[in-house]
N, C-alpha and C positions, 0 to 999 in steps of 0.2 A: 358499508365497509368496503374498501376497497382490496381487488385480491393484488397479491404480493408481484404477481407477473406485468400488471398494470401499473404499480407504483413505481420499479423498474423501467420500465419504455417511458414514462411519464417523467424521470429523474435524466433517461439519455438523451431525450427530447430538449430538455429546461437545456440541459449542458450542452448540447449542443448547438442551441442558439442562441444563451448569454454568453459560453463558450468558460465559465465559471462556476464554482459549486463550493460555499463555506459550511462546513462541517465542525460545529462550534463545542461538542463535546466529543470527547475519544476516549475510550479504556484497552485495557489490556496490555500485556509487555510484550505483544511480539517484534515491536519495531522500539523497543529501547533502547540507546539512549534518545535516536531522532527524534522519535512520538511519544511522549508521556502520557497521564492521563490526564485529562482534561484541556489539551492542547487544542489549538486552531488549526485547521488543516484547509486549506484549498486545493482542489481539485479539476482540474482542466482538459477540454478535451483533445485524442489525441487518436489519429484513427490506428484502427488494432493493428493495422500489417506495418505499422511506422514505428511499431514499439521494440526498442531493441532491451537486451541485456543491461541489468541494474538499474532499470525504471522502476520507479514504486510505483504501484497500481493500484487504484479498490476498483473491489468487485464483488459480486454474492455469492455467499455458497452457503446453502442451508438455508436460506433467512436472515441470515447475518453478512451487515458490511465489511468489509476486510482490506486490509493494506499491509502488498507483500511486496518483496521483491523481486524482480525478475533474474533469474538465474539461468535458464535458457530457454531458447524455443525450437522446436521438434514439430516438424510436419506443420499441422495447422493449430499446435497446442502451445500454451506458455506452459513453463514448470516457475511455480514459486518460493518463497519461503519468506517468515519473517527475518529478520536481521538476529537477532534475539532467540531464532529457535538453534538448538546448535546442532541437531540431529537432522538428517537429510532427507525430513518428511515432508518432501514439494505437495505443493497444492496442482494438479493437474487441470488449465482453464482452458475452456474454448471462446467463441469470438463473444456467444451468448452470455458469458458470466460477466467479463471485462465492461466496466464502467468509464473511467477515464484514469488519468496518470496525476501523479502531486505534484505542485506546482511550488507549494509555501506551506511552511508549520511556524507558526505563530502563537509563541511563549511567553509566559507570565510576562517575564521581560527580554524577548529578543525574537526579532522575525528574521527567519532562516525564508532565504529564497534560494530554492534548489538549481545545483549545475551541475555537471556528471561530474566533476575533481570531488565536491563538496560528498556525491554520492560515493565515491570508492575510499574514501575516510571512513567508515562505518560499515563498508561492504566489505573491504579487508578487515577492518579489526572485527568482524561476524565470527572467521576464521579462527582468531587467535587467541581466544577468549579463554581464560584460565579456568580451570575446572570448578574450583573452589568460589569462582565469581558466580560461573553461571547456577551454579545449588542455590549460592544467597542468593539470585533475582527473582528462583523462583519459586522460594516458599513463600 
């Protein structure tokens, strides 16, 4: 069995020298409506000091992959959050967590290839989100 610190190095190694990473199932809503579940995701590398404000990133925390988005950065730390969370509970990363940034989400029927206009459609309406919406998304 391989331990979880080696599958890591062994994942930013591949991506960084096919410089691509398909990630063919996904759950959870913190990136809804961008990422649904069972979406396609590509993932592409991007080095950590080049990463600005409203990038979507994965990265580990726990044992678990994760895709957030960047909301700012502080000394040598990102601050995250999903899209879909609407409470101000950032993920605090350092260089060591940080995997690579999304490139493409790839739906039943339609491939989103991401640009920053494409990103603040969804980074604004994060904000705006009516109360009674966010209760139903997340029972």
């Amino acid at each position: 069995m391989i331990e979880l610190k080696t599958k890591l190095e062994l994942i930013k190694k591949s991506l960084k020298e096919d410089n691509e990473l398909i990630v063919n199932s996904t759950y959870g809503k913190s990136m809804w409506p961008l990422i649904s579940k069972n979406d396609e995701i590509y993932i592409a590398y991007k080095p950590y000091d080049s990463l600005k404000k409203r990038d979507i990133i994965l990265f580990m925390r726990d044992g678990n992959f994760l895709l957030h988005r960047v909301i700012f950065k502080k000394d040598f730390y990102l601050y995250t959050r999903g899209d879909n969370n609407y409470k101000n509970n950032f993920e605090k990363l350092s260089k060591d967590d940080y995997i690579g940034i999304l490139k493409k989400v790839k739906k039943k029927r339609l491939n989103i290839t991401i640009y920053k206009r494409y990103f603040s459609i969804f980074y604004i309406f994060s904000y705006f989100k009516p109360k009674h919406w966010i209760n139903w998304r997340n029972k």
